[in-house]
C-alpha positions in Angstrom: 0.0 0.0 0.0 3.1 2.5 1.1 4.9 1.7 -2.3 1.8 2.6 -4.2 1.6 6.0 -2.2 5.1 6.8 -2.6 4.4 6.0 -6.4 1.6 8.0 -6.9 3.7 11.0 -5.0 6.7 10.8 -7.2 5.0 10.4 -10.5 1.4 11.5 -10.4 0.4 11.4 -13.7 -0.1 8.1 -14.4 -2.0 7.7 -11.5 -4.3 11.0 -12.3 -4.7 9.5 -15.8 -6.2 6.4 -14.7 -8.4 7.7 -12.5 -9.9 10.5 -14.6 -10.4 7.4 -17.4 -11.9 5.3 -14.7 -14.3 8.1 -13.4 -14.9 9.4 -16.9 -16.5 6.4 -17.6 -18.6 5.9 -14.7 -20.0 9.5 -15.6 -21.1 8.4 -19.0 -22.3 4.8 -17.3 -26.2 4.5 -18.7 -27.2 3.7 -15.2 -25.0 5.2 -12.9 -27.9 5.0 -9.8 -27.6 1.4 -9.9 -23.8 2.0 -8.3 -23.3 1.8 -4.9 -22.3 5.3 -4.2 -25.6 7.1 -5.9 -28.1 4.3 -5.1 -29.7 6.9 -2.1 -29.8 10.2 -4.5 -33.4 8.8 -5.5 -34.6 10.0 -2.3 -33.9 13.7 -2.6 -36.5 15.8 -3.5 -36.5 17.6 -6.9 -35.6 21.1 -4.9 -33.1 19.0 -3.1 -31.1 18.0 -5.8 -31.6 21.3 -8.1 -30.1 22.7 -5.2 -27.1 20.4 -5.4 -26.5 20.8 -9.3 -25.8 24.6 -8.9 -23.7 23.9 -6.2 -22.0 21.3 -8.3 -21.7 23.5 -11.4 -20.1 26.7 -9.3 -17.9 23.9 -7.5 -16.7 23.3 -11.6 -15.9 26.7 -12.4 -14.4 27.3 -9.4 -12.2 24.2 -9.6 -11.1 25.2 -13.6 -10.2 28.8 -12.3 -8.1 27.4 -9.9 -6.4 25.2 -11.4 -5.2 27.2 -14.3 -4.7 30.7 -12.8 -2.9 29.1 -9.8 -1.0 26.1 -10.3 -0.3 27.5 -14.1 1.5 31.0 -12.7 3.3 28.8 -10.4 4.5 26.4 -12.8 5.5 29.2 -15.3 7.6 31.1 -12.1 9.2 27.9 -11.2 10.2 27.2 -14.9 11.8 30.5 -15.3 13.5 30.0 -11.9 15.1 26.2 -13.0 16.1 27.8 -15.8 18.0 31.1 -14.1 19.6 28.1 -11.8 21.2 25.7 -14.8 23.5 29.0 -15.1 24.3 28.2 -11.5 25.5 24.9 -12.7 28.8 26.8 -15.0 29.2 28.9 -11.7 31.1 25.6 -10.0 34.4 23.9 -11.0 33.7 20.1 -10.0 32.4 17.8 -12.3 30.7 15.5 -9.7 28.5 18.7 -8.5 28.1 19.9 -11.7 26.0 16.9 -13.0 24.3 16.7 -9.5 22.9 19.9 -10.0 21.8 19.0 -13.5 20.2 16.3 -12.3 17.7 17.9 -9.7 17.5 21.3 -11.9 16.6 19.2 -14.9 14.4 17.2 -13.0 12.1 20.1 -11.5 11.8 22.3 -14.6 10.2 18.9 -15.7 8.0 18.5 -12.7 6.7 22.5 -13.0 6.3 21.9 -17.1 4.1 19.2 -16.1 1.9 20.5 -13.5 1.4 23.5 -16.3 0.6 20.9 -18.7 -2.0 20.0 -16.4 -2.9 23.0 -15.6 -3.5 23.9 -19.3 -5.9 21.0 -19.2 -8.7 23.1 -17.1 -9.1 24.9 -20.6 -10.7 21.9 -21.9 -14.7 22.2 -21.1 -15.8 19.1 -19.3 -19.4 17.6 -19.7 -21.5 19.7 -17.2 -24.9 17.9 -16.2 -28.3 19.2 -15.4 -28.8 22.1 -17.4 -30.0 22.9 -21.2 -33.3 23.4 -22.9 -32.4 19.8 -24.2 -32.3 18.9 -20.5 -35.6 20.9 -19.5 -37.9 19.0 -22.4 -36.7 15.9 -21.3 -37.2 16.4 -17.6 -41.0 17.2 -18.6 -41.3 14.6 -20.9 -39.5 12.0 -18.5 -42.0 9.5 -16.6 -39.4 8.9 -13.4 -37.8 11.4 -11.1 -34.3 9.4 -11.7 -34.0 12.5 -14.3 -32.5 14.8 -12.2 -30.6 12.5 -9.3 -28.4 11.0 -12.2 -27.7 14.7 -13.4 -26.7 14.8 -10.1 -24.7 11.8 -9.5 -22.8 12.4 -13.3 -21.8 15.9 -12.2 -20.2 14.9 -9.2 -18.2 12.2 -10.7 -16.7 14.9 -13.3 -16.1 17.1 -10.3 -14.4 13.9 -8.6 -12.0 14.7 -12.3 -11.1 18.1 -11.5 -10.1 17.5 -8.1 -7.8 14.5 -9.5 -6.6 17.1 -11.8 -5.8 19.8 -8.9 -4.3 17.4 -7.1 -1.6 16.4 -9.7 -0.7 19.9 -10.7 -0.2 20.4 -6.4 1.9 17.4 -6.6 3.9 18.1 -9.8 4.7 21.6 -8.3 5.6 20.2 -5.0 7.9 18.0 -6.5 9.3 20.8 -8.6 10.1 23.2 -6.1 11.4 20.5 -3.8 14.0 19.4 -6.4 15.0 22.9 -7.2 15.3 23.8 -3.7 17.4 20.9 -2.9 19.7 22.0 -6.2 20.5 25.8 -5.0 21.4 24.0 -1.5 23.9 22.0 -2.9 24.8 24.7 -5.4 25.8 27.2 -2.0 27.4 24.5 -0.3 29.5 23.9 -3.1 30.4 27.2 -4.0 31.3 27.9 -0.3 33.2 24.8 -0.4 34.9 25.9 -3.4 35.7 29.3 -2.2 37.9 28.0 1.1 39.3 24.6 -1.6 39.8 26.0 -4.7 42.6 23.6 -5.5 41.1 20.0 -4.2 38.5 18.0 -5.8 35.1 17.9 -4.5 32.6 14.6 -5.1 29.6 13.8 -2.7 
């Protein structure tokens, strides 16, 4: 269980893409009150669950917003930043260092281009549920009141998306700004190394 947490930490896309598949498709499942997680949303009362879609919906936009003014300003700052560092890199004189630092620089411009890669993705519109003159005739002309519930219950699985999608940007940023923090610490403890040894060698 641990090594699959520690995996979904370190790389966090795959993980993000297999959910949002998985959850994707449960959205678009023909009868998704038959599941055990909406077989209750029957019981709510038409106000009930009206009440619920808006909520749902302004959760959505809210969510999108975030995601891509947020974590895409942070992941543009933190590219910038690993990029100003890599001229850090011809600053030190020992090979060993040098490809350390190339290593974890390299590594968390990656990290921030991804989470703004993701990020980007909260341009794409997502199916949004409950809403439409489409959905209006065929609330009056629907026979049940499962009508509006599994408006309901398909909204909050593509909400259930975004989060996994907010979640991976967070990660992939956290990851970036750990790696790049971790290279300008060894970068000043190598260049004050260097300025008291300039002669000798210096390997970690």
């Amino acid at each position: 269980m641990w090594i699959s947490r520690i995996f979904e930490e370190v790389i966090p896309f795959i993980p993000y893409w297999v959910h949002s598949r998985r959850k994707r498709q449960q959205a678009e499942c023909k009868n998704i009150l038959d599941q055990q997680n909406f077989t209750e949303y029957r019981e709510l009362s038409e106000q009930q669950i009206m009440c619920r879609l808006m909520e749902e919906r302004q959760r959505a936009s809210a969510m999108d917003e975030k995601t891509f003014k947020l974590s895409l300003s942070l992941s543009v700052g933190l590219t910038f930043l690993g990029l100003a560092a890599t001229f850090l890199i011809k600053v030190i004189g020992y090979a060993t260092v040098q490809i350390i630092l190339t290593i974890f620089i390299g590594l968390g411009v990656l990290y921030a281009l991804s989470a703004g890669y993701v990020a980007v993705g909260a341009l794409r519109t997502l199916p949004s549920y409950g809403y439409g003159t489409g959905f209006l005739l065929q609330h009056q002309k629907q026979t049940q009141e499962c009508l509006l519930a599994e408006a309901l219950a398909r909204q909050e699985t593509m909400n259930i998306i975004r989060h996994l999608r907010n979640e991976t940007a967070y990660q992939a940023l956290r990851n970036g700004l750990f790696l790049l923090v971790v290279g300008i610490l060894v970068f000043l403890i190598s260049f004050v190394y260097q300025l008291f040894y300039p002669a000798q060698g210096f390997t970690l």
